[in-house]
C-alpha positions as CSV (number, residue, x, y, z in Angstrom):
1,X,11.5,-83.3,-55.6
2,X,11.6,-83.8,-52.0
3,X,13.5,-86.6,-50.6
4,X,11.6,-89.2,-48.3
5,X,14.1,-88.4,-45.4
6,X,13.8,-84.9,-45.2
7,X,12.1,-83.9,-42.2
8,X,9.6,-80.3,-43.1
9,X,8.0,-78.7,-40.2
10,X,4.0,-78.8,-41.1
11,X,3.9,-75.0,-40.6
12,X,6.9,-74.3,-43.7
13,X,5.5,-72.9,-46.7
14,X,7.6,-74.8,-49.8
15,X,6.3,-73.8,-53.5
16,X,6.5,-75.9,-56.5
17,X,9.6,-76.7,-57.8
18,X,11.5,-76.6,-54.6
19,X,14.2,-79.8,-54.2
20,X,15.0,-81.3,-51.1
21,X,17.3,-83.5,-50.3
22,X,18.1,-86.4,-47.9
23,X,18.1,-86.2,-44.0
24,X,17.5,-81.8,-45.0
25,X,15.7,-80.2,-41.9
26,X,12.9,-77.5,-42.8
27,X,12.2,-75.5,-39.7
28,X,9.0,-73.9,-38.3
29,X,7.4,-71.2,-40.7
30,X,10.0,-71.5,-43.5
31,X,8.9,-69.7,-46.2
32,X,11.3,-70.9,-50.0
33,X,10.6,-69.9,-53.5
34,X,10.5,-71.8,-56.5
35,X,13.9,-73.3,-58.2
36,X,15.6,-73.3,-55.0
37,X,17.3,-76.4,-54.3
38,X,18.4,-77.9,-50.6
39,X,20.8,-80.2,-51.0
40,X,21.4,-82.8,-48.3
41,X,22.1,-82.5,-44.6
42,X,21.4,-79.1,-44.5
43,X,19.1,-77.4,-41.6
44,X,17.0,-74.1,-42.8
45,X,16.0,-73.0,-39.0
46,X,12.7,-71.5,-38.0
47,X,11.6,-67.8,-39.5
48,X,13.3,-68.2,-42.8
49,X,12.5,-66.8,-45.7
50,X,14.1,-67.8,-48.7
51,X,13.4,-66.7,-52.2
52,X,14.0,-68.2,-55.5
53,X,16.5,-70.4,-57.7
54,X,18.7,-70.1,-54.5
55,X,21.2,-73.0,-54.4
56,X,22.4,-75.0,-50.3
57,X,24.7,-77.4,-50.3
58,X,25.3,-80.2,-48.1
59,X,25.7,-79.4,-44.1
60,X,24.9,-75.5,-45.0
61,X,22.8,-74.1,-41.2
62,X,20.7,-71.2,-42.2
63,X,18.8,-69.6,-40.0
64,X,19.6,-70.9,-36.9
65,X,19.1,-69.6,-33.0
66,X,22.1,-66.6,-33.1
67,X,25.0,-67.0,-31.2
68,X,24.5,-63.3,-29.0
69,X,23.8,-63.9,-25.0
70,X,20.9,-61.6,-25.2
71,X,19.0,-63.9,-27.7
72,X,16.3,-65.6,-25.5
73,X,14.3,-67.3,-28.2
74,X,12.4,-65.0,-30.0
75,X,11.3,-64.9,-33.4
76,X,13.3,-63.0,-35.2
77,X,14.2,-63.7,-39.1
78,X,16.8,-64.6,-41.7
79,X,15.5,-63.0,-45.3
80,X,17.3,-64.2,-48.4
81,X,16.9,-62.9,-51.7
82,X,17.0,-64.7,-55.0
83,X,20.0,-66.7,-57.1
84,X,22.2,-67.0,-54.1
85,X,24.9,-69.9,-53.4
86,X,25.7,-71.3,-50.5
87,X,28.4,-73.5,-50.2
88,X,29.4,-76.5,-48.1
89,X,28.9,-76.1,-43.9
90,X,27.7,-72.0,-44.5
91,X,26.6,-70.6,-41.2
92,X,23.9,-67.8,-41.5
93,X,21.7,-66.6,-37.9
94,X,18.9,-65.0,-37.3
95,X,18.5,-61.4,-36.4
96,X,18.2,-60.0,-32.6
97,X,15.1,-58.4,-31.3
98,X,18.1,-55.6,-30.0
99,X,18.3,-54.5,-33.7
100,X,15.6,-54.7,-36.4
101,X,15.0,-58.3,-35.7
102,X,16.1,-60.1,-39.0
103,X,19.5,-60.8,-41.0
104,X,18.6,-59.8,-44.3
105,X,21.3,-61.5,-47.8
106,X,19.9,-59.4,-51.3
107,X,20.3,-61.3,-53.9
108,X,22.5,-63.3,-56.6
109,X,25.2,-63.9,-53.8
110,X,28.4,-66.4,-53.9
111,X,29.3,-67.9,-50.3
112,X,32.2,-70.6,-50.7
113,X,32.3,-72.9,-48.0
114,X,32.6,-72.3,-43.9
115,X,31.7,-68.8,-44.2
116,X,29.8,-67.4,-41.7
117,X,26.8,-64.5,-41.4
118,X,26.3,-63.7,-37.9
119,X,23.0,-62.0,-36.0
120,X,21.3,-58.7,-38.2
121,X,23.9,-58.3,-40.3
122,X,22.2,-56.8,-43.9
123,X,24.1,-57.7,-47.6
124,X,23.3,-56.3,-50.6
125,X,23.7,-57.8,-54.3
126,X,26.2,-60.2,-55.7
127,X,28.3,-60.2,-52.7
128,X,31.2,-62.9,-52.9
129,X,32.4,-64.1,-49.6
130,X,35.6,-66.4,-50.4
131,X,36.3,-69.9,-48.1
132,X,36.0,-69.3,-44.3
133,X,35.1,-65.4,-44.2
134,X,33.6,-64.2,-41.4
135,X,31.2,-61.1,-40.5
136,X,30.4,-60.8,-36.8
137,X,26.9,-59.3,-36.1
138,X,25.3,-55.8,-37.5
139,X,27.5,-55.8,-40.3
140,X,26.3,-54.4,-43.5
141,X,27.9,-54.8,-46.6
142,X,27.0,-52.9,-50.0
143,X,26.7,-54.3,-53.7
144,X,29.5,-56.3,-55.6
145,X,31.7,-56.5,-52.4
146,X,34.3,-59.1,-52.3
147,X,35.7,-60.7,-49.4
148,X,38.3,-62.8,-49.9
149,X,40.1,-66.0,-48.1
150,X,39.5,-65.7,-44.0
151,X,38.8,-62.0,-44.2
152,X,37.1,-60.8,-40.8
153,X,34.7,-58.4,-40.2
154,X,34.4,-56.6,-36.8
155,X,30.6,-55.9,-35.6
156,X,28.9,-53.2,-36.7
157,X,31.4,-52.4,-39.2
158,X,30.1,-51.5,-42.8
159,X,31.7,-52.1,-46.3
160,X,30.7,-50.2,-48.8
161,X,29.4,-51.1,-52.6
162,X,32.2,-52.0,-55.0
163,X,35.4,-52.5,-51.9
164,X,37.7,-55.4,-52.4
165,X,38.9,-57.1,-48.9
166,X,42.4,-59.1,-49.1
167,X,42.7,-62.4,-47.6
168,X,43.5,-62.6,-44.1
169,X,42.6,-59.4,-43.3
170,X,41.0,-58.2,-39.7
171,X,38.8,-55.2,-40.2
172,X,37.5,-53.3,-37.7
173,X,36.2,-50.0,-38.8
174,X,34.1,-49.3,-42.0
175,X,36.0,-49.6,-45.4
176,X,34.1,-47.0,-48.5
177,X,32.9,-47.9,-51.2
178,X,35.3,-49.2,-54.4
179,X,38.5,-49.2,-51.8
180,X,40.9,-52.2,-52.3
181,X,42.1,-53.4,-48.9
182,X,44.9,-55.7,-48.4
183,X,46.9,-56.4,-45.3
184,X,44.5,-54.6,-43.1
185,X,45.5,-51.3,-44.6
186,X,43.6,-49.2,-47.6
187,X,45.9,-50.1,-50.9
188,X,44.5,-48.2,-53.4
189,X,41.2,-47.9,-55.5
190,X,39.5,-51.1,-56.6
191,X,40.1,-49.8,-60.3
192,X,40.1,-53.7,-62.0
193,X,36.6,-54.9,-60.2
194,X,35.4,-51.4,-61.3
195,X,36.7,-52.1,-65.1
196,X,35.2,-55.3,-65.0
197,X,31.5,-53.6,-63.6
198,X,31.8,-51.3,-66.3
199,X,32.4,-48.5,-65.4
200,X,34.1,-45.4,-67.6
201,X,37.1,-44.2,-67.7
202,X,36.0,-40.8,-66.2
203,X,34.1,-42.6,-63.6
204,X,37.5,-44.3,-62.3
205,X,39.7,-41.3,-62.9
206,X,37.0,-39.0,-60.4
207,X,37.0,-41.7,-57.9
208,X,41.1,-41.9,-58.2
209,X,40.7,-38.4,-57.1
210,X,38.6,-39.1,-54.7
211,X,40.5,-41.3,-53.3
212,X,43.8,-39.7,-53.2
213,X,41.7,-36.7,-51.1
214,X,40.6,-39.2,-48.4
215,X,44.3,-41.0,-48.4
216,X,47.1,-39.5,-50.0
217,X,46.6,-35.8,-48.6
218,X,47.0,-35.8,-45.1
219,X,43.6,-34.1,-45.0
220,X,41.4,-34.6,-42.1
221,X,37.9,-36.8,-43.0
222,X,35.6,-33.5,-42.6
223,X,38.3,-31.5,-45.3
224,X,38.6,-34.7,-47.3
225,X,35.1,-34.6,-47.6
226,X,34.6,-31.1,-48.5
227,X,37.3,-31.3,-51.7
228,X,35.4,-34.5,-52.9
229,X,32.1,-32.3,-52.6
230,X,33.2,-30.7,-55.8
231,X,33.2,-33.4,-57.3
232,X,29.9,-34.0,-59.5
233,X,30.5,-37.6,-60.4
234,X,27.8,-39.8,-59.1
235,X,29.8,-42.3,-57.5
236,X,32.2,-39.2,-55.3
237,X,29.4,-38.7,-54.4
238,X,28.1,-42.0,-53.1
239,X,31.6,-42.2,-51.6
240,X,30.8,-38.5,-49.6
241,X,27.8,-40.1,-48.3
242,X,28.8,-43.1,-46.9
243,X,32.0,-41.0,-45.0
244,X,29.6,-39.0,-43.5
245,X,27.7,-41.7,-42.3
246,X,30.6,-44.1,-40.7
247,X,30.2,-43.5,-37.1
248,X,33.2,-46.2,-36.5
249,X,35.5,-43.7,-38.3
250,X,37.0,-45.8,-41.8
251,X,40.1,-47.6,-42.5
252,X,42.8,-45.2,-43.1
């Protein structure tokens, strides 16, 4: 059902089963998949794509013009996966041609209301952003990451799958993967989120290890990193990988 006020740019490509509501804006080549349903007052900008049985609610601004200085109006994307939630007044922008020119949300994603996705930033899977947190631009952020009540991310910072960001909390270099974070400091291993995921016992106990190594040891990163490399647990060594690839230096 689309609503009689809704005004949808001639060029937007809407498939069947898409709901629209009242006074909803449809920008220029908008691309949105079946199930999905706009709610009212909200304004999908030009160049988005938006898969399926994704879910706006009312006063949600997705893929508007960024907010970087550079940005002079080119068309650069938002891409949005399926199953996602966006709650009331959500702010997500378009990407920057100074980066790979689209923000890019995977799918199955919870975003409570007044949280905001700025310029390129790329998300993975079921990523739950809690009321008013905020990722400036170029941020990534891996799989089942949970960022709770006003938590801010720095630009270009990445948070890897699994971490668990406190409310209130002002990051500004890369967290790892399945680290807890509360009161801007690392506090210990995301063991409950982890239990909940399903993960073993053996699985949490290596990555225990693993973290006491990066933490607890006084080791420097490039030691820390070569004790975890004995590890053969799968996820050590996801956790090896993404140390050796933060360039902002991580949270310790």
């Amino acid at each position: 059902m689309i609503h009689p006020t809704a005004i949808i740019d001639e060029t937007a490509e809407i498939e069947d089963g898409v709901s629209i509501g009242p006074y909803s804006i449809i920008g220029k080549q908008v691309k949105i998949g079946s199930g999905t349903n706009i709610g009212p007052h909200v304004v999908i900008g030009d160049y988005t794509e938006i898969g399926k049985d994704n879910r706006f609610f009312q006063f949600s601004s997705i893929g508007e013009e960024n907010q970087d200085k550079k940005y002079a109006g080119e068309a650069t994307k938002t891409i949005i996966g399926n199953g996602n939630v966006f709650r009331e007044c959500c702010t997500v922008h378009r990407g920057t041609i100074q980066d790979k020119s689209e923000t890019r949300i995977g799918n199955n994603g919870w975003f409570m209301a007044y949280t905001h996705i700025a310029h390129d930033c790329v998300l993975g899977d079921n990523i739950i952003m809690s009321n008013n947190a905020t990722l400036a631009g170029h941020v990534v952020v891996g799989d089942h990451v949970i960022l709770s009540g006003f938590a801010k991310i720095h630009q270009f910072c990445k948070i890897g799958a699994h971490a668990f960001v406190g409310m209130d909390c002002a990051i500004s270099k890369d967290i790892p993967p399945f680290v807890l974070v509360a009161e801007n400091s690392p506090y210990g291993l995301n063991s409950e989120g982890l239990k909940r995921r399903g993960f073993s016992a053996e699985n949490i106990s290596e990555l225990k290890k693993a973290y006491r190594s990066v933490y607890r040891k006084s080791l420097k990163l490039d030691e820390a990193i070569e004790e975890l490399s004995q590890s053969q647990d799968p996820y050590v060594k996801q956790m090896i990988e993404f140390l050796q690839q933060a360039n902002r230096g991580i949270l310790r």
